[in-house]
C-alpha positions as CSV (number, residue, x, y, z in Angstrom):
1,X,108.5,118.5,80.6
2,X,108.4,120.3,84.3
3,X,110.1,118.4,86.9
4,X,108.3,118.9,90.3
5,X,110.2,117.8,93.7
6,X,108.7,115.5,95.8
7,X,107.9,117.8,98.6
8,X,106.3,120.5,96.0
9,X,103.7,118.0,95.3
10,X,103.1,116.2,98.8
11,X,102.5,119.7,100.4
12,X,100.1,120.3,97.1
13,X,98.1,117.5,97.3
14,X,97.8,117.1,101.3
15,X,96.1,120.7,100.7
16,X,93.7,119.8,98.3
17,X,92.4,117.2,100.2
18,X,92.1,119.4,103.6
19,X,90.0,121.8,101.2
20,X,87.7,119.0,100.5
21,X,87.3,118.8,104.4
22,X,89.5,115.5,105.0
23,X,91.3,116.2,108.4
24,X,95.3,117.0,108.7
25,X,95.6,113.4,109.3
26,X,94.4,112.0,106.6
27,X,94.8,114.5,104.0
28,X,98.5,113.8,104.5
29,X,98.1,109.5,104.6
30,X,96.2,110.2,100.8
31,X,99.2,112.8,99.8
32,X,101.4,109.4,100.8
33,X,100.0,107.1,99.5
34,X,99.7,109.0,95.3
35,X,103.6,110.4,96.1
36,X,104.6,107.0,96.8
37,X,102.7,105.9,93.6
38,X,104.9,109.2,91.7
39,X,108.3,107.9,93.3
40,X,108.3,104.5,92.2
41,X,107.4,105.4,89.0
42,X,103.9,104.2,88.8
43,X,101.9,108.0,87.6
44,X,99.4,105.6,86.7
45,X,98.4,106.0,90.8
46,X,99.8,109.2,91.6
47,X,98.5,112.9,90.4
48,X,96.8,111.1,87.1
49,X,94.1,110.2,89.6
50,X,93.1,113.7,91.7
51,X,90.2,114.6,88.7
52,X,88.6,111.7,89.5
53,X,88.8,111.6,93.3
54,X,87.6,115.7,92.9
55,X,84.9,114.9,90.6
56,X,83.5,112.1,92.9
57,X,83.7,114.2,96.1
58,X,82.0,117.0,94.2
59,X,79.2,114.8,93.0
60,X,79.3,113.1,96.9
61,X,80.2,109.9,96.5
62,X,83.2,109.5,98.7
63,X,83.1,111.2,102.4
64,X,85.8,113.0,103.4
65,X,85.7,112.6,107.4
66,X,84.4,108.1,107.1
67,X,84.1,106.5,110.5
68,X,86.4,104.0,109.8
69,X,85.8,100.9,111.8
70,X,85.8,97.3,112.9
71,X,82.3,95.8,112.2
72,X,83.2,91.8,112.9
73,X,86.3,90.6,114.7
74,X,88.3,87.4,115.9
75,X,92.0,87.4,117.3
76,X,93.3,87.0,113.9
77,X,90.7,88.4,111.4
78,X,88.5,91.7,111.6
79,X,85.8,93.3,108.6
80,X,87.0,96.6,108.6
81,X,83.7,99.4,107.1
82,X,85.4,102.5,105.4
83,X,82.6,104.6,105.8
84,X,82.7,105.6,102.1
85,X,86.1,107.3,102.4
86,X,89.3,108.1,100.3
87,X,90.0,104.4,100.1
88,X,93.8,105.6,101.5
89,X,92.6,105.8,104.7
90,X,90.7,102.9,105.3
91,X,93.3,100.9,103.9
92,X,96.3,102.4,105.6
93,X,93.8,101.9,109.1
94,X,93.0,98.1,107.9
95,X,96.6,97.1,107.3
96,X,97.8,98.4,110.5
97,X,94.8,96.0,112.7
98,X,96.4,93.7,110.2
99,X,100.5,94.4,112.0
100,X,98.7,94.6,115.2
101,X,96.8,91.4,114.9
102,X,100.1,89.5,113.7
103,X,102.2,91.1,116.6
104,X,100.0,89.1,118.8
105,X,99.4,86.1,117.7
106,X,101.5,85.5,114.3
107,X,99.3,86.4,111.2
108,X,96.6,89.2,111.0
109,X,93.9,89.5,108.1
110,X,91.7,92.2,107.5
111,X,88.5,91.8,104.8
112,X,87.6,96.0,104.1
113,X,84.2,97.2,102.7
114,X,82.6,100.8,101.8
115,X,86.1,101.7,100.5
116,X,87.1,103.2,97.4
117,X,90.3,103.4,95.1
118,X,93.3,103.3,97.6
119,X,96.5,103.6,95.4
120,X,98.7,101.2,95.1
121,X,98.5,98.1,96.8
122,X,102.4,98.0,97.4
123,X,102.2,101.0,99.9
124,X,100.1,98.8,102.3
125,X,102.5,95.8,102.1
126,X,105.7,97.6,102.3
127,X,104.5,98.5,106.0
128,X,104.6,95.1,107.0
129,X,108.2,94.9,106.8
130,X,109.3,97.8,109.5
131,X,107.9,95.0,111.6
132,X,109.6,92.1,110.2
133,X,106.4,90.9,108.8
134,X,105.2,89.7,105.2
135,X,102.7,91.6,104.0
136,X,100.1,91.0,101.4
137,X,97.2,93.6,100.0
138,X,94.6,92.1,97.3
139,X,92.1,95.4,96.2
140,X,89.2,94.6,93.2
141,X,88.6,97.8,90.6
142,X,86.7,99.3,88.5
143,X,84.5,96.4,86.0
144,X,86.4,97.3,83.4
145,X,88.0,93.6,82.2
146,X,86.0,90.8,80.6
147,X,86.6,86.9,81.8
148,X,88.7,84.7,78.8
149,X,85.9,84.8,75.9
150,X,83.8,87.2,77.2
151,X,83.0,91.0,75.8
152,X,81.2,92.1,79.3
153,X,83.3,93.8,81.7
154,X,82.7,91.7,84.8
155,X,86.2,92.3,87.1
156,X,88.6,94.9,87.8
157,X,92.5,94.6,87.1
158,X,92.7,93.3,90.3
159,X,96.1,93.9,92.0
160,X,97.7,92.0,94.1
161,X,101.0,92.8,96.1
162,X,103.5,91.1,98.6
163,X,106.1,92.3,100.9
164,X,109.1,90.3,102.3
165,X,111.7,91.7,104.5
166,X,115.4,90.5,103.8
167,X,118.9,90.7,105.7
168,X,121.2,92.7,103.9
169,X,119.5,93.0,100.6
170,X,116.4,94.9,99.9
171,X,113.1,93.9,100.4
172,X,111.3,91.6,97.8
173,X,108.3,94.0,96.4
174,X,105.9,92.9,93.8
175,X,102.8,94.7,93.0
176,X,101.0,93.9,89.9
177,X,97.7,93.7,88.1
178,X,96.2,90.6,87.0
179,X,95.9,92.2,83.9
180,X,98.7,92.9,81.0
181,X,98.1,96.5,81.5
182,X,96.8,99.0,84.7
183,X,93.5,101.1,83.5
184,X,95.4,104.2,84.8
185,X,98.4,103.3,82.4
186,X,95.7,102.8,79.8
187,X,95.0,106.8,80.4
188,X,98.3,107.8,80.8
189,X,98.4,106.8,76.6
190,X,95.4,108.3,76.2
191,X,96.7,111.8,77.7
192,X,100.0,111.3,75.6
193,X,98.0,110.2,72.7
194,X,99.9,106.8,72.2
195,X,98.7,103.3,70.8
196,X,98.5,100.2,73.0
197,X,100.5,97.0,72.1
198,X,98.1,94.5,70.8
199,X,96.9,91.8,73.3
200,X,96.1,94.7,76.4
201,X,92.3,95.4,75.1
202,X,89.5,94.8,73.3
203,X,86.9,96.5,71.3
204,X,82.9,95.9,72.4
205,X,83.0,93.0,70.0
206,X,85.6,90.8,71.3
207,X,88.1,92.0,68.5
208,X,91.7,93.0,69.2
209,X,92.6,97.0,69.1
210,X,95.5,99.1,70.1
211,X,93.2,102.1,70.9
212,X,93.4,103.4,74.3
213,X,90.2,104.7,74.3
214,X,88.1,101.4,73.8
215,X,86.4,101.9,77.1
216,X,84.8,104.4,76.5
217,X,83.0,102.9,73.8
218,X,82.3,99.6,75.4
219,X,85.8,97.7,74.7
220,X,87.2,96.4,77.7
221,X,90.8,95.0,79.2
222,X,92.5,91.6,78.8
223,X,93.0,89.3,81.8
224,X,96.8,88.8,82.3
225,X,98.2,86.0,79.3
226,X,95.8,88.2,76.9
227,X,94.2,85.0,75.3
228,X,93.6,81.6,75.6
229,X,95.9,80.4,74.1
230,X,98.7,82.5,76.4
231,X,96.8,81.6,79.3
232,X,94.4,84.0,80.2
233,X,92.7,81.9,81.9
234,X,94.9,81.8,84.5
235,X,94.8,85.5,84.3
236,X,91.2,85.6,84.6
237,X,91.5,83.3,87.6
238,X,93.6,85.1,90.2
239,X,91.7,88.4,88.9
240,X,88.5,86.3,90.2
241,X,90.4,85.3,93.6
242,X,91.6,89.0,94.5
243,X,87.7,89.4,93.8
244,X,86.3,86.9,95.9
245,X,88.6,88.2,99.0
246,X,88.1,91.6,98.7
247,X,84.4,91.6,97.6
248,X,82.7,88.7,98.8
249,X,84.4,88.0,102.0
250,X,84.4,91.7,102.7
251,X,81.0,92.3,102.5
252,X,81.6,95.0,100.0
253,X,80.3,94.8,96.0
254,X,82.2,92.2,93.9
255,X,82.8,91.9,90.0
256,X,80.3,94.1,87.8
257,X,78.8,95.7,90.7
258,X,82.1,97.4,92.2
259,X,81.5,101.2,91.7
260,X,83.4,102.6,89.4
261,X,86.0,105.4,90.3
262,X,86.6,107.0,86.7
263,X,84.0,109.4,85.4
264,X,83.3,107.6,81.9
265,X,82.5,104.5,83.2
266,X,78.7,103.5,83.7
267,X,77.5,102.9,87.3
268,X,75.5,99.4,87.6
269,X,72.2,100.3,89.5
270,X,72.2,96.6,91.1
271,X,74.5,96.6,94.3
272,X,75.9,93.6,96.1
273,X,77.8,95.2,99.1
274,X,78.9,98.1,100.1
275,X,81.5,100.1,98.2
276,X,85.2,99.1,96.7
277,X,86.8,95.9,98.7
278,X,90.2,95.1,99.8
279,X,92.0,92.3,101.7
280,X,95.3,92.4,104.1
281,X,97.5,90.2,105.5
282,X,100.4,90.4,108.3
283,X,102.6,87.8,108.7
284,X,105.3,87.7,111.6
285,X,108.0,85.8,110.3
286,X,109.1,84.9,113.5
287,X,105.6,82.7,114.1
288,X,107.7,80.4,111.6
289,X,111.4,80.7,112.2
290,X,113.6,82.7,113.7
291,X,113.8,86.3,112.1
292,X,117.4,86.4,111.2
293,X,117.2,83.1,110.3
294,X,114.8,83.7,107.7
295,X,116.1,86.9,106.6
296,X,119.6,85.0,106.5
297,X,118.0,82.6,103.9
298,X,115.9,85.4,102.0
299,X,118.6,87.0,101.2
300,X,120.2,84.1,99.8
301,X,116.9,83.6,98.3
302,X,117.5,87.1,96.0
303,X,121.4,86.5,95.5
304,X,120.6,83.0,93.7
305,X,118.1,84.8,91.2
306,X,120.4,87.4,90.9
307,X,123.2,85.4,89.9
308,X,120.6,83.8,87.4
309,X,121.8,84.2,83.6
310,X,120.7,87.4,81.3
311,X,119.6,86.1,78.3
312,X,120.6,87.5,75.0
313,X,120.6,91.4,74.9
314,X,119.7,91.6,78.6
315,X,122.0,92.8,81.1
316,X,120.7,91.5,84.4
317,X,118.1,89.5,86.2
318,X,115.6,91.4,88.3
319,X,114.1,90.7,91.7
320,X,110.5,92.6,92.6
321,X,111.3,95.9,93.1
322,X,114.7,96.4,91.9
323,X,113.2,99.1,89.2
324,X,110.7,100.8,92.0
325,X,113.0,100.7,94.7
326,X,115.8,102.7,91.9
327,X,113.4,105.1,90.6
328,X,112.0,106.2,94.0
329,X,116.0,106.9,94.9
330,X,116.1,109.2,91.7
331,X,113.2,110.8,91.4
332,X,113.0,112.0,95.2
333,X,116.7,113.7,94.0
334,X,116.4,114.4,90.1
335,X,111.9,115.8,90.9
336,X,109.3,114.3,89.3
337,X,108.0,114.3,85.5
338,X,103.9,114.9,84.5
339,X,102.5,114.3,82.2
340,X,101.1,117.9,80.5
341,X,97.5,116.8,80.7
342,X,97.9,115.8,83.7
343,X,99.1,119.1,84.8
344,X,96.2,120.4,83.3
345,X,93.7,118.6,85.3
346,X,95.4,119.5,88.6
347,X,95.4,123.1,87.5
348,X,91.9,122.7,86.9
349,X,91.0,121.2,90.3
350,X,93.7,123.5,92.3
351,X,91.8,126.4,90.4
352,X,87.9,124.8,91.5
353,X,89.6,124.5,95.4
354,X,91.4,127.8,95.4
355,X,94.8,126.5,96.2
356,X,97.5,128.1,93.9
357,X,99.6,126.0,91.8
358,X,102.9,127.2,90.3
């Protein structure tokens, strides 16, 4: 397969975007956000999703110059509307009231409505440490995963991420769905034509399957733990607090009534709120000790679970965002693999905008 470099692609996608009228601005914050997603080795969020964001501008369902603004605000908090945008800008504008917020007075959090799909969470949080902050991002998805016992598709997979500066080591990063599986990895075997391990999905009757393509015929994903008896329960519970922050508190739509931002998916006529929610949080690590101190004892933090024993036919313990942080280094160097299919859908899209590709 192709390799594309990094700057191939950015300069690719920020003109797409600019076709579909978003300003310089934020054509190149969306272009960040999916590269970042392609860099760290996460396609699931990167180029795999420009057919979707096309087709939904096309059909007028996202708005490609939002208003983004604050609609309710205290010194520490702030509802932040997104005005229906590409859900990158909103959240790149919520997170930084967010640093602002905890600049001031030690913690910032932002509740976002009328968003839509904003990439990876991790992107938000990782800006947070430049100013010696934690940061935190909590997003709900597409209905696409029914609760333990269920077969209706009531939440999203949920993510949520955190940020935490260190000293002399890197930065603790973990990003993850509270699912066993991402729906865009769940396309990316689709595209390539490969099987899913057992215990990511369902079918539409509660049964297990490895097909990839159970949601389009009514199957639906696994909370994290994948049953009951591996604790998916506890799966389905911190899917239903990432909901509760980024859908009720926002304002925005919340479990089966969050829009849905892939084209096979059914749109619930009954709304709640407005749009796709999300939830930041900026935390000055100062407002608890002093910043080198705490660094000082982060980083002893990660060389303790470093130093933590492989087990048998492992060959080292990782710390969030080890692998990321590695791939991002050799990807922006070596270019960056697609998937064919995918290459076909951006060829299609590139072809619909008029921008030339290869």
């Amino acid at each position: 397969m192709k390799k594309y470099t990094y700057d191939y692609l950015f300069n690719f996608t920020k003109t797409l975007f600019s076709k579909m009228g978003c300003s310089s601005d934020d054509s190149k914050t969306i272009a960040d956000v999916l590269l970042k997603a392609e860099l760290r080795n996460i396609p699931s969020h990167g180029m795999l999703r420009l057919k979707d964001y096309h087709l939904f501008w096309k059909e007028g369902m996202i708005n490609p110059k939002p208003d983004v603004k604050i609609v309710h605000e205290t010194p520490s908090t702030a509802v932040v509307d997104g005005d229906l945008g590409f859900g990158m800008v909103p959240g790149r504008k919520s997170m930084e009231i967010a640093i602002e917020k905890a600049k001031k007075i030690g913690t910032g959090w932002v509740a976002t409505r009328n968003s839509s799909h904003f990439g990876i969470a991790g992107y938000y949080t990782m800006m947070a440490l430049e100013h010696d902050m934690i940061g935190l991002c909590f997003t709900n998805a597409n209905p696409t995963v029914a609760p333990t016992w269920s077969i209706d598709r009531m939440l999203g997979t949920n993510p949520m991420a955190f940020a935490v500066p260190a000293k002399n080591q890197p930065p603790f990063v973990a990003d993850f769905a509270t699912t066993p599986i991402a729906r865009g990895k769940i396309s990316i075997a689709e595209k390539k034509g490969e099987k899913l391990p057992f215990g990511f999905v369902q079918d539409k009757d509660g049964l297990p399957t490895d097909d990839p393509g159970t949601l389009r015929t009514g199957g639906a994903i696994l909370p994290l733990g994948s049953d009951r008896e591996h604790g998916s329960h506890k799966g389905y519970c911190m899917g239903a607090i990432v909901d509760i922050l980024s859908g009720v508190v926002s304002g925005a739509n919340f479990g089966p009534f969050v829009p849905p931002t892939v084209a096979y998916l059914p749109r619930n006529p009954k709304s709640v709120g407005l749009g796709t929610g999300h939830f930041f949080g900026a935390m000055r690590i100062d407002a608890f000790m002093p910043a080198d101190e705490f660094k000082e004892r982060m980083d002893e933090w990660i060389v303790n679970f470093r130093a933590a024993r492989p087990a048998v036919g492992q060959e080292k313990v990782l710390i969030p965002g080890d692998v990321e942080r590695e791939y991002e280094a050799l990807l922006m160097k070596e270019g960056i693999t697609l998937v064919p299919k995918v290459v076909e859908d951006m060829k299609e899209v590139a072809a619909e905008l008029g921008v030339d590709f290869e």
